[in-house]
C-alpha positions in Angstrom: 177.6 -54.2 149.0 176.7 -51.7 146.4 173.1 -52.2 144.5 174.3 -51.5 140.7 174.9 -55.0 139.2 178.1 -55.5 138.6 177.9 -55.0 134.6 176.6 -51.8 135.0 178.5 -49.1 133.4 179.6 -46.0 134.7 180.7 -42.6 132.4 183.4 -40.7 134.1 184.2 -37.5 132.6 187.4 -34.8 134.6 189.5 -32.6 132.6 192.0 -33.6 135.4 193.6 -36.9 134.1 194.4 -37.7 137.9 191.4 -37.5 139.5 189.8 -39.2 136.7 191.7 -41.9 136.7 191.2 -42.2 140.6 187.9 -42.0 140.6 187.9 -44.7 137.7 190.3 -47.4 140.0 188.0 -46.6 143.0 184.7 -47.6 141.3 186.7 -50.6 139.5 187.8 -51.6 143.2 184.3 -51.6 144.1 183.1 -53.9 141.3 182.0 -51.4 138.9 182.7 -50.7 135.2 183.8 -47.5 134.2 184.8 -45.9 130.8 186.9 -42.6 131.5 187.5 -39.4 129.5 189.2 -35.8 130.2 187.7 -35.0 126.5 183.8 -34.3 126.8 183.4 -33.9 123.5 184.9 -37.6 123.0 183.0 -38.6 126.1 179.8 -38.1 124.3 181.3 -39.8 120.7 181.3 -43.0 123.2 177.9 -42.6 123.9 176.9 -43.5 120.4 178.9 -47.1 121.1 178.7 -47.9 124.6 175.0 -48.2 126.8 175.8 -45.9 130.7 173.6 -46.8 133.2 175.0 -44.0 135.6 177.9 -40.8 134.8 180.2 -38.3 136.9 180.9 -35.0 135.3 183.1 -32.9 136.5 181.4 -29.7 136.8 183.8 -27.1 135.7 185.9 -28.1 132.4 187.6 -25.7 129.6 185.6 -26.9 126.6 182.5 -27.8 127.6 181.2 -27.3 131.2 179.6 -30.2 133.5 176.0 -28.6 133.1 176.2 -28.5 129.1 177.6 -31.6 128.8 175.0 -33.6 130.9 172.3 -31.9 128.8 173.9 -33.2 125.7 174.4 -36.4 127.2 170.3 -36.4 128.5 169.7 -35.7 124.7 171.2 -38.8 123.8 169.8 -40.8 126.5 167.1 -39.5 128.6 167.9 -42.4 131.3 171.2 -41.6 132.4 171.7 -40.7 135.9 174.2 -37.9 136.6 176.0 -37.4 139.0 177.5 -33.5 139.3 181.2 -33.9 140.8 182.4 -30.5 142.1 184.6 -28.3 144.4 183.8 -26.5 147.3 183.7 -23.8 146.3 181.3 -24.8 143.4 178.0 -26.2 145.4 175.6 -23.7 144.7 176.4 -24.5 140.4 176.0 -27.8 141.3 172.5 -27.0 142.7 171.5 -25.6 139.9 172.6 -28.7 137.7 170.2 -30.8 140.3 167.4 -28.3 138.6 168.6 -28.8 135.8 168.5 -32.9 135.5 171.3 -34.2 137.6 170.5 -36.1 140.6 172.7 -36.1 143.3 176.3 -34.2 143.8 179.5 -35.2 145.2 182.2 -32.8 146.9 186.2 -33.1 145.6 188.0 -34.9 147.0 185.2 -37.4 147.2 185.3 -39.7 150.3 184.3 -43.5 149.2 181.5 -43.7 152.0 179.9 -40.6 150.4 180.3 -41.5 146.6 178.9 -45.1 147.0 175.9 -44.0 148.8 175.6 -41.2 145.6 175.7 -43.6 143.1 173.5 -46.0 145.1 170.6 -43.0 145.1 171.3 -42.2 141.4 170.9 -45.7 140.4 167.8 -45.8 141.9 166.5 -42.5 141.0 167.6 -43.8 137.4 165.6 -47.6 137.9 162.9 -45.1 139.3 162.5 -43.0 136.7 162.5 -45.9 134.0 159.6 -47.2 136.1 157.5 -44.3 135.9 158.3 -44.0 131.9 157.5 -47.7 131.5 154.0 -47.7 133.7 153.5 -44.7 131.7 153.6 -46.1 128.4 151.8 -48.8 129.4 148.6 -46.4 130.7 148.8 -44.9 127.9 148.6 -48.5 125.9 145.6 -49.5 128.1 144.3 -46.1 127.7 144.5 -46.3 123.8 143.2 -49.7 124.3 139.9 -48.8 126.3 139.2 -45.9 123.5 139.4 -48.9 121.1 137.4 -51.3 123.3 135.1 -48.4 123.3 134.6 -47.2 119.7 134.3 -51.3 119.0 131.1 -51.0 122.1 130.2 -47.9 120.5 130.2 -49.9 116.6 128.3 -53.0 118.1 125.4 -50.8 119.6 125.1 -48.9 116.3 124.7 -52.2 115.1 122.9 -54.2 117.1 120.1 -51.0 117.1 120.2 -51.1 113.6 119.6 -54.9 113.7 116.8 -53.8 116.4 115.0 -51.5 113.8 115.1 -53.8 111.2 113.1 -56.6 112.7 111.1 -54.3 114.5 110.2 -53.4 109.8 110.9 -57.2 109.1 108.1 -58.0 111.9 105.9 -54.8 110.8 106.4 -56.0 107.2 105.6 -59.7 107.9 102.1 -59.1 109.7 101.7 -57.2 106.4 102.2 -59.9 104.4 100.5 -62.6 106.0 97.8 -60.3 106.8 96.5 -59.5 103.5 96.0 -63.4 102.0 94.2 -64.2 105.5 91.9 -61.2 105.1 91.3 -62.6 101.9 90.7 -66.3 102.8 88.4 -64.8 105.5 86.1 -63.1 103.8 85.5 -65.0 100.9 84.8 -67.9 103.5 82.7 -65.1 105.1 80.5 -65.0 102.1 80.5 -68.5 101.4 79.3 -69.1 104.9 76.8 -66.5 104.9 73.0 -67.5 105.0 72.3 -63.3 104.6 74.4 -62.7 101.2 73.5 -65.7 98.6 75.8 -66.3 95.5 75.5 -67.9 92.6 77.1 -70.7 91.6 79.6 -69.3 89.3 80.4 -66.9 92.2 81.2 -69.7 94.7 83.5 -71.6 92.3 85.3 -67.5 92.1 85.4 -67.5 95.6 86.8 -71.0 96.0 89.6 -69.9 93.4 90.4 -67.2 95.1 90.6 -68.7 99.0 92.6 -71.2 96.9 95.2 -68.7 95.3 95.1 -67.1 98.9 96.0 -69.9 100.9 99.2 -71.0 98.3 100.8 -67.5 98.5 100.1 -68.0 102.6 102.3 -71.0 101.9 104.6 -69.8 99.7 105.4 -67.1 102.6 105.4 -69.6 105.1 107.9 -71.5 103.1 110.1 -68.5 102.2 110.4 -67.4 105.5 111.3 -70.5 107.1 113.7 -70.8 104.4 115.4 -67.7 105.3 115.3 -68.3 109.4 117.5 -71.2 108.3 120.2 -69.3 106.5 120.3 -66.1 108.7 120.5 -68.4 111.5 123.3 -70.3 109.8 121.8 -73.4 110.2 121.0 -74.5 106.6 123.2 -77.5 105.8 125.3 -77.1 102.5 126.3 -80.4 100.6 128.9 -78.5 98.5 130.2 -80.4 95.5 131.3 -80.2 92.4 128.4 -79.8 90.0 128.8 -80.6 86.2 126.3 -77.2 85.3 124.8 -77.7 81.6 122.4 -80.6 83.3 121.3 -78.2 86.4 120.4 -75.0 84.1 118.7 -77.3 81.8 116.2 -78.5 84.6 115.9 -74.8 85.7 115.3 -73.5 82.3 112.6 -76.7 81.6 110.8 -75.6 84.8 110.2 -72.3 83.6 109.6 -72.7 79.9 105.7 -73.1 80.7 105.6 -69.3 82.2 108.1 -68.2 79.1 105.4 -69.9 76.7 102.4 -68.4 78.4 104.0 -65.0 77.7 105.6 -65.9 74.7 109.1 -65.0 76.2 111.8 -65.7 74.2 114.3 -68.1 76.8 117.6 -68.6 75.3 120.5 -70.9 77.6 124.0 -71.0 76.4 126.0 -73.0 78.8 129.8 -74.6 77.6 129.3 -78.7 78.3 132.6 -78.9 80.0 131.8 -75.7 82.6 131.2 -77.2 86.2 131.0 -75.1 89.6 131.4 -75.9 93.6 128.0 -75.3 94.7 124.8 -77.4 96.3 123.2 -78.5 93.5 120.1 -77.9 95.5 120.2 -74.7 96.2 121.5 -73.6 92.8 118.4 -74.6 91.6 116.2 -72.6 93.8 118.8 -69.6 93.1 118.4 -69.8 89.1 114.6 -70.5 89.3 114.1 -67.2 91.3 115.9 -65.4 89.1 114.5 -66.6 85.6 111.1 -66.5 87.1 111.8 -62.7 88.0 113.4 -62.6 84.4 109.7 -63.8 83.5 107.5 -61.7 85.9 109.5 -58.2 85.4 109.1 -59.0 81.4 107.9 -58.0 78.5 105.4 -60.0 76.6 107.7 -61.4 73.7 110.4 -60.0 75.1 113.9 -62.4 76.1 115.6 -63.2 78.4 119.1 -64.5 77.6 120.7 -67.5 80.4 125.1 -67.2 79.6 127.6 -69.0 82.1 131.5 -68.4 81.5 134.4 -68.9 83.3 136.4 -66.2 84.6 139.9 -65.4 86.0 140.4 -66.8 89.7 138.8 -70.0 89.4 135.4 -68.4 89.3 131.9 -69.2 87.2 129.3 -66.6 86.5 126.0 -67.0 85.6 124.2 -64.1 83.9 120.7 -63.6 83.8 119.5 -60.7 81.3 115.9 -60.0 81.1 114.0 -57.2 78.4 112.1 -55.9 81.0 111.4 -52.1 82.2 114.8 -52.4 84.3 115.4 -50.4 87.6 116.2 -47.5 88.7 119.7 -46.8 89.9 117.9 -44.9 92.8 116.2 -48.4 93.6 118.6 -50.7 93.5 120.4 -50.7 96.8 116.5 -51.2 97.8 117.0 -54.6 95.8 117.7 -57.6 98.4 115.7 -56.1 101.5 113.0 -58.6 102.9 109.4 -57.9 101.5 110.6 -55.3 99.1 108.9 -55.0 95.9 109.9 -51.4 94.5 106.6 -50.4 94.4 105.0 -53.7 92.9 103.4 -54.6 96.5 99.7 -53.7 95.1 100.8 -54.1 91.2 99.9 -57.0 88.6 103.0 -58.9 89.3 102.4 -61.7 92.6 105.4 -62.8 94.8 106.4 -62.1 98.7 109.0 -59.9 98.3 111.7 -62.7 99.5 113.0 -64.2 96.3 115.9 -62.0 96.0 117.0 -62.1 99.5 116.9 -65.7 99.7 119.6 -66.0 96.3 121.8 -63.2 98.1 121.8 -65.4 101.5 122.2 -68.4 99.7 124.8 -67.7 97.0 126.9 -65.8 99.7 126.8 -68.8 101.8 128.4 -70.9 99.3 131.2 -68.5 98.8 129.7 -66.6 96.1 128.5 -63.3 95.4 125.7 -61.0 93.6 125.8 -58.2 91.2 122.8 -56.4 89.5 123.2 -54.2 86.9 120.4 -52.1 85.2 119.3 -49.7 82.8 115.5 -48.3 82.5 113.4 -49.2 79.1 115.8 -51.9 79.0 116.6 -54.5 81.5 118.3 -56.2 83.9 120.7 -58.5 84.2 121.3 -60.6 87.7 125.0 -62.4 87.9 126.0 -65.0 90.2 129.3 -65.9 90.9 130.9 -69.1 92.5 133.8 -70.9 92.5 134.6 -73.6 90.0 136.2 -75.8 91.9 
């Protein structure tokens, strides 16, 4: 029994209509399927039509010879296996076709017990040789694959020593921090407990005030940063709603019309009564009182600052925040939403910790949202927040 299934097809191609049609009858007899031509030229328009597992060429023909006809026939199919079929007097040509891509040869007139073994080898030469193409793509695929795997190893170091580096300054920054309103609460308590250094009255009651003011921004921090642990770690709990959001910027702007008066800053809200946003109402608050109470801080006395909500284009609400103040630097502003950064404020007039920002980027990102700042020097900024209105 044969080893080529019996649907494979075979290409027979003898300028002798005899001996191809004999060799066609034998393979049929043998349970193959053949396709015979005396025309090479017509041989290879069947190609385009009909899928060959396995083809005999006769080697010598008139208008195209066995050789230049199985390298046509390779171009068109790389996979075919050829077998050469030639006279006697012909071997050493039919050598040099085995060089040149056929794989095996048979002798005219063939003998059955010598072709079938010949096709046998060819058809495995052929499975062989689709084998060695297939494994080869597929090292390639799992070659292309482990560069990816790689440069994805290679991304997630970058980025996990980047992470690295910036606690390492988070940490460096938050000793800092807490640092400077314990040295403070320290040594006033230092004096106060001193027998060696009196004070006065009026200088304890300073003292007392200041420890005080001390130990609220050491709170304040504490606060912050616990707040933040919660949303880098992802687990702050959202209760996302739709919020009706005249009533909540209302409350926000009432909270902070006490540090507007004491400055004589200039608050004006303008907020549609039908406007409503998907948001924790919770958290919005703490999001618009950070940013009106920069609006205040980074202000001019008498200056403005102007509070505008609007819808948008794909179902979005932004919230606009526009203060008077000095504005900031283009150079600065990527510098903006980093923990503890206070572009050059840390030792200035204005207090805070430096976390503000960072906690209304975190926070309106985890309810879908997102932060712009723009900015212009001399004359302010404005911060925008943008959620989803439904």
């Amino acid at each position: 029994m044969n080893s080529i299934p019996s649907a494979a097809t075979i290409l027979v191609v003898d300028d002798d209509p005899i001996q191809m049609r004999l060799i066609c009858d034998t393979l049929q007899d043998c349970g193959y399927v053949t396709d015979g031509f005396t025309d090479p030229l017509v041989a290879l328009e069947s190609l385009k039509k009909v899928h060959y597992e396995l083809m005999m060429i006769d080697l010598v023909m008139p208008v195209m010879n066995g050789i230049e006809l199985m390298q046509a026939v390779h171009r068109c199919d790389p996979d075919i296996g050829c077998l050469i079929l030639t006279g006697v007097a012909s071997i050493a040509t039919a050598i040099e076709a085995l060089k040149l891509g056929a794989v095996d040869y048979v002798v005219k007139p063939f003998d059955l017990r010598v072709l079938q073994p010949a096709l046998q080898r060819a058809a495995h030469l052929r499975q062989a040789k689709i084998d060695k193409t297939v494994a080869t793509l597929a090292l390639k695929a799992s070659h292309e694959s482990l560069a990816e795997l790689n440069q994805q190893l290679r991304v997630a170091q970058k980025a996990a020593d980047q992470a690295n580096r910036a606690k390492t300054q988070f940490l460096a920054q938050l000793s800092h921090e807490i640092r400077t309103p314990l040295n403070s609460i320290l040594g006033f308590a230092h004096i106060l407990n001193s027998e060696s250094m009196p004070t006065t009255a009026p200088q304890k009651k300073q003292f007392a005030k200041n420890i005080l003011s001390s130990s609220r921004h050491l709170l304040n921090l504490a606060d912050e940063i616990l707040d933040l642990a919660s949303v880098e770690s992802g687990k702050l709990k959202l209760s996302m709603d739709r919020q009706q959001l005249k009533p909540i910027v209302d409350e926000c702007a009432g909270v902070i019309a006490p540090l507007c008066a004491k400055d004589q800053i200039t608050l004006m809200v303008d907020v549609p009564d039908a406007l409503h946003i998907f948001a924790d109402a919770k958290r919005l608050k703490q999001i618009l009182i950070n940013l009106l109470s920069n609006a205040v801080k980074y202000n001019h006395s008498t200056g403005t600052i102007h509070l505008t909500c609007y819808a948008n284009a794909n179902n979005l609400v932004t919230i606009d925040v526009a203060d008077s103040g000095d504005g900031i630097p283009k150079s600065q502003l990527k510098r903006l939403f980093r923990p503890f950064e206070r572009l050059g404020q840390e030792q200035g007039r204005i207090p805070g910790t430096g976390l503000g920002l960072v906690m209304v980027k975190r926070l309106t990102e985890q309810m879908g949202g997102q932060v712009t700042v723009t900015s212009e020097p001399s004359k302010g900024s404005t911060f925008s927040i943008s959620l989803c209105s439904s």
